[in-house]
N, C-alpha and C positions, 0 to 999 in steps of 0.2 A: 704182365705181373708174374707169372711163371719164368720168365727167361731171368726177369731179377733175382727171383727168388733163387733161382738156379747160380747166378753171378754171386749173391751171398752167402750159398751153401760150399761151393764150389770148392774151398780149400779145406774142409771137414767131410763134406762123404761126398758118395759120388749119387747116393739118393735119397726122398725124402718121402715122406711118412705123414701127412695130412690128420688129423683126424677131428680138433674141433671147429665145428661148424661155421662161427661167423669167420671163421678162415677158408672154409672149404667154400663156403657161401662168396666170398671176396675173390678167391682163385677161379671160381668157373663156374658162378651165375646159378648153382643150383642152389633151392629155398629148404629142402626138405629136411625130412627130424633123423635120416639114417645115412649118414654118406660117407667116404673115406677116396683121399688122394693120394695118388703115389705117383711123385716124379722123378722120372731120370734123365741123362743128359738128352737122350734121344726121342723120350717122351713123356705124356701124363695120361693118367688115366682115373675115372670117376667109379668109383665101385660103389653097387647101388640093392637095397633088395629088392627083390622083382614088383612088388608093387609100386615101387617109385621109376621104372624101366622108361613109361611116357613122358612123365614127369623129366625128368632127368634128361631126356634125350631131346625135350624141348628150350629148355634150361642150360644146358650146362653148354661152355663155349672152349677152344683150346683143346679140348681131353677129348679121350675114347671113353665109352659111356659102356661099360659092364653091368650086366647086374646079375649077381650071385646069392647063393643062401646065406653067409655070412662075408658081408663085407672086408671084415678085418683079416679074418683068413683066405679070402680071396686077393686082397690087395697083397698080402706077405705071400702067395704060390709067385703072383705076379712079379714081384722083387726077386726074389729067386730063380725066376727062369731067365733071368734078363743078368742073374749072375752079379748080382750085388754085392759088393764087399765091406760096403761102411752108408748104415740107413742110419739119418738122422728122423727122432719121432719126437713130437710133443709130450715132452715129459709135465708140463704142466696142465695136461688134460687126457692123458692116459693113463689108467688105473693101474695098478701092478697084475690084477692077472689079466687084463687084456696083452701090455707087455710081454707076458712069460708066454699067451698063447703066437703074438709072432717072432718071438726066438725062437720057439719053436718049429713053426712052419719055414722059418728063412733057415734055420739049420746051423749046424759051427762054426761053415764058414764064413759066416756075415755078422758083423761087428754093429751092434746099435749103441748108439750116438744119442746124446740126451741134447734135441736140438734148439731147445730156450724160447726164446720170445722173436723168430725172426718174421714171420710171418706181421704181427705185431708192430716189429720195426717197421715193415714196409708201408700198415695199414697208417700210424700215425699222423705225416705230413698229409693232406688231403689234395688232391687236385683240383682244379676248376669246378670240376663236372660235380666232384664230388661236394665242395662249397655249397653248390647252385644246390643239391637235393637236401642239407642240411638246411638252407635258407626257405628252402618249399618247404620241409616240415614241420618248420617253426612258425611261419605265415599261418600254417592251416590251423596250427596251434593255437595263434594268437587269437586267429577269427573266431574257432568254436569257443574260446573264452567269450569274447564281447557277447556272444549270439545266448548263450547262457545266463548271465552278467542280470540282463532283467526277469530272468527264475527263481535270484536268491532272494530269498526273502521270509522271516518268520514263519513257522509252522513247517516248513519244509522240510521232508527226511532227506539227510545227508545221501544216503544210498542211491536217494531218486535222483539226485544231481549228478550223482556220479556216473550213472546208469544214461543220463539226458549227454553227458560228455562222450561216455563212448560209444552213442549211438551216432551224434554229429560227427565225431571222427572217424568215422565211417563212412557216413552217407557222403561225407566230403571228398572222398578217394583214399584217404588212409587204407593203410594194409589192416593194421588192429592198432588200440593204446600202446605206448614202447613199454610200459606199466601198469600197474595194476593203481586207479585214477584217487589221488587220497583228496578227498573233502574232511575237515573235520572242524568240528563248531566250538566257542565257550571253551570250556576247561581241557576238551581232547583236542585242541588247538597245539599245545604244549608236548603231545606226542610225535619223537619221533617216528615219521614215515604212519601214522594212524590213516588204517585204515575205512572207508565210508563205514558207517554202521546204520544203527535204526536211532540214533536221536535226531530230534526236531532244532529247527534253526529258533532262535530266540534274537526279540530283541535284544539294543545293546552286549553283542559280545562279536569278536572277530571268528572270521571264518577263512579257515589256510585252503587251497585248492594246488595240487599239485597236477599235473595233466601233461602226457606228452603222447606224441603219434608219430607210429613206422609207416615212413610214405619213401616208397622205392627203396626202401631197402634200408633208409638211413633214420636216426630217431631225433625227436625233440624233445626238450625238457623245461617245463615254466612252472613256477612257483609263484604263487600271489596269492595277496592278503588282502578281506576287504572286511568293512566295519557294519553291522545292521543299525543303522541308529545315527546320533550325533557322536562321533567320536570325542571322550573326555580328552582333558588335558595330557594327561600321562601317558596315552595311547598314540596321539600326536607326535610326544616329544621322540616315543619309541619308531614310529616312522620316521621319522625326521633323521633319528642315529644311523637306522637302514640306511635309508637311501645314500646319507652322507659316507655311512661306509664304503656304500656300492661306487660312488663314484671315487674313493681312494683307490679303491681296489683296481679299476677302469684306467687310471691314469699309471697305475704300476705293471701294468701289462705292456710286453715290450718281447721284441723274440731277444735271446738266450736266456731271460730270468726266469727261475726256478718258481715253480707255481706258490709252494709254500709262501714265498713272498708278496706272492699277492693275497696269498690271506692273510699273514701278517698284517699287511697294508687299515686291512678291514679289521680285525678284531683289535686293533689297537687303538683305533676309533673306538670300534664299541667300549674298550677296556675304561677310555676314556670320559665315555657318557654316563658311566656308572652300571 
């Protein structure tokens, strides 16, 4: 991954600048909440603060494993001694004055480079390996749904279910929820992304469950809707539009079309069901 990266930077600097995480995370295997990369043609290296020293040197793969009081000015001394002349850095996860503090440390003669979304580009396509961990963490997903499934039920606090999900995603091998887990019952059905709260489930009304889990690294995501009661007519028929959507949207998925299209696909159904 570093040598691509290096192939895609290559005719814009001659080094690069790391700084948000689920990239740092992607390039060299470390998990932790403070880290910074800096590559050049000849090498990379992980700049770490000393409490992530073990952490990091058990972790991180590819790179020299640093760790300093302040990462960011440690990685810019490092760019500097190595005589850098044109640093590409994430301009879309670098603040302005972290910025000003490594122009500063890299000094006049070193040119920064606003280096976009490549890291990003790379992560996109997924490989094998990668497929297969997305696929385990939607299994795990699916299962602590069903295992759940016979807990809903009248009287029940939203909060406790959501609390019963991210406890089974856990005990299952999940890392943690990739989210913050939404149940929401009745009328807070209709919020977007609602949060679990303290009401009680009630017969007849629907209940949204959102739920997904970080297993190795990678996340799942499932949304489903279930009914306490005998579902009326009108509830049905709005199932029915769903699912019908779902499978337009299914058959419009295809590699070069633009995703927008496939929502078109769906909400033109829906537009259609009234």
């Amino acid at each position: 991954r570093l040598e691509r990266l290096r192939r895609l930077a290559r005719r814009r600097c001659d080094a690069l600048l790391i700084t948000h995480l689920p990239n740092v995370l992607y390039l060299t295997g470390f998990r932790g909440s403070s880290g910074v990369v800096a590559v050049a043609p000849e090498a990379a290296a992980l700049f770490v603060p000393a409490l992530y020293r073990t952490q990091a040197r058990e972790e991180a793969r590819e790179v020299e494993v640093r760790d300093v009081p302040d990462p960011l000015r440690g990685v810019a001394r490092w760019l500097r001694a190595r005589r850098a002349r044109s640093v590409a850095y994430e301009d879309l996860h670098l603040t302005l004055g972290q910025l000003e503090l490594v122009r500063g440390e890299l000094g006049a003669r070193a040119e920064l480079v606003a280096g976009g979304r490549w890291v990003e580009v790379m992560r996109a396509p997924k490989a094998p390996e990668e497929i297969a961990r997305i696929r385990a963490a939607q299994a795990l997903t699916a299962r602590v749904f069903e295992e759940v499934l016979p807990l809903v039920r009248p009287g029940v606090l939203e909060r406790d279910l959501a609390a019963e999900i991210d406890y089974r995603l856990r005990r299952h091998g999940g890392q943690k929820p990739a989210f913050d887990t939404i149940v929401a019952s009745g009328p807070r059905a209709a919020l977007p992304h609602g949060r679990a709260g303290g009401k009680r489930l009630a017969q007849n009304e629907l209940v949204i469950f959102d739920l997904g889990v970080i297993l190795s690294d990678y996340h799942s995501d499932m949304t489903r809707t279930v009914f306490l009661g005998d579902p009326p007519a009108r509830v049905k028929r709005t199932y029915r539009a769903v699912q019908q959507a779902l499978e337009r949207a299914r058959k419009a998925v295809r590699a070069g079309v633009p995703a927008r299209a496939v929502d078109a696909a769906a909400r033109r159904h829906l537009e259609r069901q009234g």
